[in-house]
Biotite code that builds the C-alpha atoms (Angstrom):
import biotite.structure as struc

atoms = struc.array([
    struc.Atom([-25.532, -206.386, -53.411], chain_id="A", res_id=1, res_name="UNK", atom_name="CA", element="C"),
    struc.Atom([-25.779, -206.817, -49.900], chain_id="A", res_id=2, res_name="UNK", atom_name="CA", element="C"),
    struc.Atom([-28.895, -205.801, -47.385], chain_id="A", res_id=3, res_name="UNK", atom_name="CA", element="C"),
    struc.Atom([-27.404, -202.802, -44.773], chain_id="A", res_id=4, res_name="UNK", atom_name="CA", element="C"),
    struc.Atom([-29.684, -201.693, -42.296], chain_id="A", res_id=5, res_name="UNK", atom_name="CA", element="C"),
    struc.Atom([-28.877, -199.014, -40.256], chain_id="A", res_id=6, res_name="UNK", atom_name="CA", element="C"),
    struc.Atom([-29.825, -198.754, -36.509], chain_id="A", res_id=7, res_name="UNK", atom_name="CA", element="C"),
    struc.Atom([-29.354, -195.521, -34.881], chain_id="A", res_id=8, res_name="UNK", atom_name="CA", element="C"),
    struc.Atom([-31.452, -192.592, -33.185], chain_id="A", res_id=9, res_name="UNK", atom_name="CA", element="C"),
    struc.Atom([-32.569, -188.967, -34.500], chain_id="A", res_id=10, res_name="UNK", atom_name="CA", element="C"),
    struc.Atom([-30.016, -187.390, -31.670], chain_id="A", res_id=11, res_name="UNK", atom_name="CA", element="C"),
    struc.Atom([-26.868, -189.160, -32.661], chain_id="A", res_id=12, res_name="UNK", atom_name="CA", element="C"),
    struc.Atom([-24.633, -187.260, -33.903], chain_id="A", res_id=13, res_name="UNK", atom_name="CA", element="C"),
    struc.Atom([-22.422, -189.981, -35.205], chain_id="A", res_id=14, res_name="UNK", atom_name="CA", element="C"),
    struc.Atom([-25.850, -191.833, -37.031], chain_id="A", res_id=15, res_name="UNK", atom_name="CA", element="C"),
    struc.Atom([-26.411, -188.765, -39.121], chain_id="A", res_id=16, res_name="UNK", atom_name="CA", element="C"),
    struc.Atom([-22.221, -189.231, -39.801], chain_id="A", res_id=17, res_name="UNK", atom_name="CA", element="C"),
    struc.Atom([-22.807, -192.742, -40.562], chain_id="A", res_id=18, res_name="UNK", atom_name="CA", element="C"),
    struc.Atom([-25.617, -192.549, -42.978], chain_id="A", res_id=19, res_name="UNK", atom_name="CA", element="C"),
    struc.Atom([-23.945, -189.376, -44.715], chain_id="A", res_id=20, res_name="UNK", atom_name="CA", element="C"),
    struc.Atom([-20.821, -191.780, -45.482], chain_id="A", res_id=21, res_name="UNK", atom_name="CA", element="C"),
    struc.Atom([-23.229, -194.218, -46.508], chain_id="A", res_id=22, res_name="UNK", atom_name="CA", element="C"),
    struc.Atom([-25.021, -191.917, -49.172], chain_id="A", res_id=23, res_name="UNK", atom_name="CA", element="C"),
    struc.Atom([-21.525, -190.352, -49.967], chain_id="A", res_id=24, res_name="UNK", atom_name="CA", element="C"),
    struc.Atom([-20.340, -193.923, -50.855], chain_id="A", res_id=25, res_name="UNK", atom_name="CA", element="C"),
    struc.Atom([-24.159, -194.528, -52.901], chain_id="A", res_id=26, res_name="UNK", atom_name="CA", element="C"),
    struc.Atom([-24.849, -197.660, -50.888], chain_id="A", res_id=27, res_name="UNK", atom_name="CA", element="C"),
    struc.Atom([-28.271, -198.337, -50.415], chain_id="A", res_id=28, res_name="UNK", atom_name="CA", element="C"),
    struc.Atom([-29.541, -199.269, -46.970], chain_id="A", res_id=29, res_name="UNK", atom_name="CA", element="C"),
    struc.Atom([-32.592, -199.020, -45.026], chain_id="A", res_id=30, res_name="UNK", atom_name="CA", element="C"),
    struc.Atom([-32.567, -196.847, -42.008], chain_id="A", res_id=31, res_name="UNK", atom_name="CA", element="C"),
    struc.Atom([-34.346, -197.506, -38.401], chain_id="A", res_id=32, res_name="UNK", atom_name="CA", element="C"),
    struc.Atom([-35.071, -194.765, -35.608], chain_id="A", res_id=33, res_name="UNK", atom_name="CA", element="C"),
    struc.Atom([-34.776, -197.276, -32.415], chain_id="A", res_id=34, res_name="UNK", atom_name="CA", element="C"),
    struc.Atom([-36.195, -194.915, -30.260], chain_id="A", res_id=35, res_name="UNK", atom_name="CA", element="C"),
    struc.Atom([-39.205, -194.410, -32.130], chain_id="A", res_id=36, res_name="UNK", atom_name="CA", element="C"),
    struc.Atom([-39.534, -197.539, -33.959], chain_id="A", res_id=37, res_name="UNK", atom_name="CA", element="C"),
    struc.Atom([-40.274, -200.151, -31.750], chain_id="A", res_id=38, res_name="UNK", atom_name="CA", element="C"),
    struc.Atom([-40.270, -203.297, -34.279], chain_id="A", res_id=39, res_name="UNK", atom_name="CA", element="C"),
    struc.Atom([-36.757, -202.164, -35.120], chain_id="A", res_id=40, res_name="UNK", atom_name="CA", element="C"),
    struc.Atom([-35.614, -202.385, -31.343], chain_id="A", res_id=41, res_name="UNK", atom_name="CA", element="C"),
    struc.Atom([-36.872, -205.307, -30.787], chain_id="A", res_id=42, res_name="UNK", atom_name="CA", element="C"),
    struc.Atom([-35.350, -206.350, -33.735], chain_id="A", res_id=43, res_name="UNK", atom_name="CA", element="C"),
    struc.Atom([-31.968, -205.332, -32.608], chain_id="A", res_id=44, res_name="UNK", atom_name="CA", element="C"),
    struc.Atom([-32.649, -206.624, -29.550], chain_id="A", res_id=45, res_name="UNK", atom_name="CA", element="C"),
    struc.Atom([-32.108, -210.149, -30.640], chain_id="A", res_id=46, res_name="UNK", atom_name="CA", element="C"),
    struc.Atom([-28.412, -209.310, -32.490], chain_id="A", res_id=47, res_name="UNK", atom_name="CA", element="C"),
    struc.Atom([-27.157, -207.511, -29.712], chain_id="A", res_id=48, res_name="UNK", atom_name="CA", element="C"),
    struc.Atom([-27.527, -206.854, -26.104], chain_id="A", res_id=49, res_name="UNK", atom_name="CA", element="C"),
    struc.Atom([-29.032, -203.579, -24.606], chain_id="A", res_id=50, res_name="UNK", atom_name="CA", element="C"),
    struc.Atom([-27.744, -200.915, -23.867], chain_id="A", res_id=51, res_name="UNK", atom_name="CA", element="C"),
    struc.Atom([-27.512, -200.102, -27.397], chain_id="A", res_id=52, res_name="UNK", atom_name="CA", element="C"),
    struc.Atom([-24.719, -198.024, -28.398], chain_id="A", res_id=53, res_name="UNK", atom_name="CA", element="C"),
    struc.Atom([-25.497, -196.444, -32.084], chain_id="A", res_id=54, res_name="UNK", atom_name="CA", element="C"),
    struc.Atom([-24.736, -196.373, -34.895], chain_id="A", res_id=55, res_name="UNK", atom_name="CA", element="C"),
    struc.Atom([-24.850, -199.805, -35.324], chain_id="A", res_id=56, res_name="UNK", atom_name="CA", element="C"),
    struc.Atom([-24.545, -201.392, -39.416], chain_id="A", res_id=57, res_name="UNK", atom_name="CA", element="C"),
    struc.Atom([-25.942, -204.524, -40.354], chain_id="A", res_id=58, res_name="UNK", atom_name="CA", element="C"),
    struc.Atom([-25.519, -206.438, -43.520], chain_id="A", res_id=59, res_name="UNK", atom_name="CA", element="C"),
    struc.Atom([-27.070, -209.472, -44.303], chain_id="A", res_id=60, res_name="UNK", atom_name="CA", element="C"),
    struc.Atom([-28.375, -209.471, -41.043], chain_id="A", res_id=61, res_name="UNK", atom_name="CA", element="C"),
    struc.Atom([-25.012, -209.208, -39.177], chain_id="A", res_id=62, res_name="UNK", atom_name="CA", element="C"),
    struc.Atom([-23.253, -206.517, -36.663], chain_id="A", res_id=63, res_name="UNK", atom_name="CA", element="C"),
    struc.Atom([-20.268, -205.178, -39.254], chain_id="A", res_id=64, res_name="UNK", atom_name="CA", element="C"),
    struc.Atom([-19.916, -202.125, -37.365], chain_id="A", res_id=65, res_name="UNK", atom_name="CA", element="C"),
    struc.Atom([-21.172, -200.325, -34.028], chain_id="A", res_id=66, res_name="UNK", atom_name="CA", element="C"),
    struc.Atom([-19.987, -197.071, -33.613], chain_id="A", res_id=67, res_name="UNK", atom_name="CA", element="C"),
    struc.Atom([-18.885, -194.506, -36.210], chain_id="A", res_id=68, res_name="UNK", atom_name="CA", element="C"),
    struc.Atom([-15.554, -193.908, -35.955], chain_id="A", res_id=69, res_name="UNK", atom_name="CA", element="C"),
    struc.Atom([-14.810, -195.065, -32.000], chain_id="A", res_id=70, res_name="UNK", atom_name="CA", element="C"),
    struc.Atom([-17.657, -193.228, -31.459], chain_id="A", res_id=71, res_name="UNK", atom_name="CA", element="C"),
    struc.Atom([-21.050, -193.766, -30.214], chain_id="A", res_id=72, res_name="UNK", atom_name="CA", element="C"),
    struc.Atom([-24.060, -192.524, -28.646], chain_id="A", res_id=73, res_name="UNK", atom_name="CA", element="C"),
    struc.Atom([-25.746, -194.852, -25.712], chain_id="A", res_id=74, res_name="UNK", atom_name="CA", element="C"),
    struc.Atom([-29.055, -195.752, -25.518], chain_id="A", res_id=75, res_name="UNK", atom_name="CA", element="C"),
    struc.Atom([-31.350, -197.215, -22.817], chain_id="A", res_id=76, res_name="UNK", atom_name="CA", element="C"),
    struc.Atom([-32.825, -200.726, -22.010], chain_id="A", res_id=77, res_name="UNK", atom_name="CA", element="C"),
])
């Protein structure tokens, strides 16, 4: 099965949309607050560029998705 992760903030809209699908669908994946976890944004931070625009989906440790739906919610540096 593969690894998601699931980058996003608390204020998203379209994270909580993302990782309702997600649980809808029964996928397991871990979840990370990039706002308040700062291991997780650094993380990020070396797949992608800042400004983050979130949700973004990882599996295996690759961007499948950023964005729910053509839409997003942008971050800060």
């Amino acid at each position: 099965m593969p690894d998601l992760e699931l980058y996003g903030t608390a204020a998203c809209p379209y994270t909580a949309e993302m990782r309702e699908w997600l649980e809808w669908h029964r996928r397991t994946f871990r979840e990370y607050d990039i706002e308040r976890d700062q291991e997780a944004r650094e993380r990020l931070k070396q797949i992608v560029t800042p400004p983050f625009a979130v949700p973004i989906l990882l599996e295996d440790g690759k961007v499948i998705e950023v964005g729910w739906r053509g839409r997003s919610c942008l971050v800060a540096k």
